[in-house]
Structures are given as structure tokens and as C-alpha cells.
C-alpha positions as CSV (number, residue, x, y, z in Angstrom):
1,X,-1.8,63.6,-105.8
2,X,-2.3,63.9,-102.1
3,X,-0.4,62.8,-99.4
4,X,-2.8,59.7,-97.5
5,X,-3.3,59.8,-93.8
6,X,-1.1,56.9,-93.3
7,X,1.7,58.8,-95.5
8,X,1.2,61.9,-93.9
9,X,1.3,60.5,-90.2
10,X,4.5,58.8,-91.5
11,X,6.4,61.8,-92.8
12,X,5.1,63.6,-89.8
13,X,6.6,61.2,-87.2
14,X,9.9,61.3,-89.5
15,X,10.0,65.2,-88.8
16,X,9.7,64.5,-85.2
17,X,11.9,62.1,-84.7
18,X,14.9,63.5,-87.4
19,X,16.1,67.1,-86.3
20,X,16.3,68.7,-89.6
21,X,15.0,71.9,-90.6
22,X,15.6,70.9,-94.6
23,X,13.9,67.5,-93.7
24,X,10.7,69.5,-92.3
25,X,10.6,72.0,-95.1
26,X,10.7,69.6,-97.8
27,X,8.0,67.5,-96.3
28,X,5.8,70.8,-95.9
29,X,6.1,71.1,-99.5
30,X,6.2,67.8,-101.4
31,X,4.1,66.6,-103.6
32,X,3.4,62.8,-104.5
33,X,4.5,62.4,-108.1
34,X,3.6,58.3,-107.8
35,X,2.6,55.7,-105.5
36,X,3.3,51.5,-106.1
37,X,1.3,49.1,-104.8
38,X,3.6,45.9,-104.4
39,X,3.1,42.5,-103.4
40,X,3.8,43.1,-99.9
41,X,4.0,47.0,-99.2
42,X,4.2,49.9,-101.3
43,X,6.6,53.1,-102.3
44,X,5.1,56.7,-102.3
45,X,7.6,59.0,-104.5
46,X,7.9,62.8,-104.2
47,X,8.9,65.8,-105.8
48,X,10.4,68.9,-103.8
49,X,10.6,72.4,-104.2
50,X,14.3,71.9,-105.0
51,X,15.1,75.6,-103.6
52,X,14.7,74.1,-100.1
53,X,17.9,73.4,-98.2
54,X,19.1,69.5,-98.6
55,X,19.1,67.1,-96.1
56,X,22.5,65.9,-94.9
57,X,23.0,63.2,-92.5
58,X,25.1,63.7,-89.1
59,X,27.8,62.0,-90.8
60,X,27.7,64.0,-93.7
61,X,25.9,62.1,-96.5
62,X,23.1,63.8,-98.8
63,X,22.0,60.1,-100.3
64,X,20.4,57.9,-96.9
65,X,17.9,55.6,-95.6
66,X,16.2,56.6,-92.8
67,X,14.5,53.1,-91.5
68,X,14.2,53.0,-87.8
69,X,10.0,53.0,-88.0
70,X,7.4,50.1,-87.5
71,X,4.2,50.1,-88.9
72,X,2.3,47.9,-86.1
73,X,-1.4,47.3,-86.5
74,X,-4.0,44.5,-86.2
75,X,-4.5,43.3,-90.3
76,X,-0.1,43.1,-89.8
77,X,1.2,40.2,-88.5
78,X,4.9,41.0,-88.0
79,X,4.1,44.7,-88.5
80,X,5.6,46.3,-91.5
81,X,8.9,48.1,-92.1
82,X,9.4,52.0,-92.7
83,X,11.7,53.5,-94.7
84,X,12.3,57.1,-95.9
85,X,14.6,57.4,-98.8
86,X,17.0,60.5,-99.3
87,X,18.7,60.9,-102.6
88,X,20.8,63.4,-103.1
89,X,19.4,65.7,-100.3
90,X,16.1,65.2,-101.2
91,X,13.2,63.2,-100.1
92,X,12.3,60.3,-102.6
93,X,10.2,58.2,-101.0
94,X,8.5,56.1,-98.9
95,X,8.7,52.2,-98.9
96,X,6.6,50.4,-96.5
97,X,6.5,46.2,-96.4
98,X,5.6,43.6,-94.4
99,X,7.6,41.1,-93.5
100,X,4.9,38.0,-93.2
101,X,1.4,38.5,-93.7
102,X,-0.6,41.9,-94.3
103,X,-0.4,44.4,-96.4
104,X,-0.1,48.1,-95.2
105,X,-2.1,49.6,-97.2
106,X,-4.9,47.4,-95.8
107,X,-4.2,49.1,-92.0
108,X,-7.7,50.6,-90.8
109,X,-5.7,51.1,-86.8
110,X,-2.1,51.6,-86.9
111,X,0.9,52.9,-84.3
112,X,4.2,54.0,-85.3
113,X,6.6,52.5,-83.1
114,X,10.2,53.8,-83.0
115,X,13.1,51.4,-83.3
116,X,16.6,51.8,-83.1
117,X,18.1,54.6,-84.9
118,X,19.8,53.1,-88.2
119,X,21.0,55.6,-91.0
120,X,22.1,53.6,-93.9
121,X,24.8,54.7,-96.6
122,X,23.8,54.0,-99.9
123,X,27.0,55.1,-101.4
């Protein structure tokens, strides 16, 4: 399957905003294995070339939450939450929701809007 605009213009902004060569590779060569539509939001798995270099956070970790981006657009009232999951060094997926009413996979307009830098532990 192929990335969507939205998905790639997530990822993209991801790459940007996270300084990590691994994290830039890996996005140039994933490939969407599946993609849930949910109540409020979806999730967007991948597969990656597992010869690329893993991502490890600042501190260390190789299984994270990257979740510091807001999907803001007219169809969202509160916006919707971004979050890119690492597991094991590798890029999982996406999941997207919205905390009141909207869906974002109903977004024609969008802007990805940066908020405060929160890496999350899931050990």
C-alpha cells in the first residue's frame, strides 16, 4: 500500500523535527503493511528495511512515542493528536485521534502544528 498525503506530510514533518539519520532512512523506505480506521482516528502500520540503522532516543531507548504533533484543520474541532510509534528501533506506526469531534481522515485542509517535545518510555 502507499503512504497517503496526510501520512506522508506526517512522517515528513517527523523527519524534520527528530534529528535522526536511522529515523529518515527508515521513513524513505517503509512500506504500509496496514491501516485502521477507528472510531475517532486511525493507525497506519509499517514495515522497514530492517538493515537500516535503529532509532534510539536521546536518552537511550529503542522502544518510544514520539507525540509532540497536532493535526489542526477545519472538519477537527479540538484538532487531533499525532503520534509516531518506535518499537524496538523501528517505526511501527502512526496513530492519529481526535479528541472531540472529527475524524482525521475526513481533513480536506490541514497544518501540522508542533507542540511540546514529549518522548514517552514505553518500557
Amino acid at each position: 500500500m502507499k503512504l497517503s498525503q496526510l501520512e506522508t506530510d506526517i512522517l515528513d514533518w517527523f523527519a524534520r523535527s527528530y534529528p535522526s539519520m536511522a529515523l529518515q532512512e527508515q521513513i524513505l523506505s517503509c512500506e504500509v503493511t496496514e491501516r485502521e480506521d477507528t472510531t475517532i482516528g486511525f493507525f497506519t502500520s509499517f514495515k522497514v528495511n530492517e538493515n537500516v540503522g535503529q532509532i534510539v532516543s536521546p536518552e537511550g531507548y529503542t522502544s518510544f512515542n514520539l507525540n509532540e504533533l497536532k493535526l489542526i484543520a477545519p472538519e477537527l474541532t479540538d484538532g487531533a493528536d499525532v503520534i509516531l510509534h518506535i518499537e524496538n528501533g523501528y517505526l511501527d506506526c502512526i496513530e492519529a485521534y481526535s479528541i472531540t469531534d472529527g475524524h482525521p481522515l475526513t481533513v480536506s485542509r490541514y497544518e501540522l502544528k508542533e507542540l511540546e517535545v514529549n518522548i514517552i518510555n514505553d518500557l
